[in-house]
LOKOL-164313 format. One line per 4 residues: number of its first residue (from 1); their letters; for each residue x, y, z of C-alpha. Coordinates in nm, 2 decimals, m for minus. Example, Ala and Ser with C-alpha at 12.3 -4.5 7.8 and 13.67 -1.06 7.14 Angstrom:
1) AS) 1.23 m0.45 0.78  1.37 m0.11 0.71
//
This chain:
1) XXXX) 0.00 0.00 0.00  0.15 0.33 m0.11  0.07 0.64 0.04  m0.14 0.86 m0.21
5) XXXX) m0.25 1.20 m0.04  m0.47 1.42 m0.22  m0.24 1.75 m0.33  m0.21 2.05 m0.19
9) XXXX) m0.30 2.38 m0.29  m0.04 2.62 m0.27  m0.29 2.84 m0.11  m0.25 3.00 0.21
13) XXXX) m0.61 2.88 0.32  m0.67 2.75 0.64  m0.94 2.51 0.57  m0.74 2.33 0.33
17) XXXX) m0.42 2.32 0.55  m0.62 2.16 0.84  m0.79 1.90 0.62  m0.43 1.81 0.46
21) XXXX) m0.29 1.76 0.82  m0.59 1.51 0.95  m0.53 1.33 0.60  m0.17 1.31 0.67
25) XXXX) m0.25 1.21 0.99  m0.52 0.97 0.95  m0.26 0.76 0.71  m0.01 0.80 0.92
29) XXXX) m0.23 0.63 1.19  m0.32 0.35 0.97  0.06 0.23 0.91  0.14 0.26 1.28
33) XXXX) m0.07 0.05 1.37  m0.04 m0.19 1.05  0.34 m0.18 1.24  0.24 m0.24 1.58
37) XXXX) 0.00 m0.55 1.46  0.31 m0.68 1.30  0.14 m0.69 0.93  0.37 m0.45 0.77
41) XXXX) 0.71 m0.54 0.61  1.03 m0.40 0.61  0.98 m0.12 0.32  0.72 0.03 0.55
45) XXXX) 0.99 0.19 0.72  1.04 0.40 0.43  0.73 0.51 0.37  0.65 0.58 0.76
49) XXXX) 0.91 0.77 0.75  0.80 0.95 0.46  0.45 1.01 0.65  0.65 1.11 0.92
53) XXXX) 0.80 1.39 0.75  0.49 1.51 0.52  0.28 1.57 0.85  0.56 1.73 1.00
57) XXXX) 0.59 1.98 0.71  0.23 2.05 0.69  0.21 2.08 1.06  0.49 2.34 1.01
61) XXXX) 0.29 2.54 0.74  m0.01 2.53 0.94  0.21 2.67 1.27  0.31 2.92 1.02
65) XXXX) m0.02 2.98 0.88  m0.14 3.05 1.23  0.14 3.32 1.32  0.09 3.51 1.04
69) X) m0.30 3.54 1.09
//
């Protein structure tokens, strides 16, 4: 299972941010606990990791977002 996340708009909209970061998060969610249940091999490291970073940068812009408002 790859992880396919709907794109973002380079907008500065805040609606759009939050629902990108519970998307993010909501796969993120599913492989950790794919992990924790043992069912996921080792190349889901990679794409954890991946997740890992994506929802870090979109909780970032978000932070950012936030500040600037």
């Amino acid at each position: 299972m790859a992880i396919q996340l709907s794109p973002m708009m380079e907008s500065t909209d805040f609606t759009h941010s939050v629902s990108y970061q519970k998307e993010l998060i909501l796969k993120l969610q599913e492989l950790l606990k794919k992990e924790i249940e043992g069912k996921a091999h080792s190349d889901r490291i990679e794409e954890l990791s991946s997740a890992i970073e994506s929802a870090t940068e979109a909780l970032n812009n978000l932070t950012q977002y936030f500040r600037e408002s």
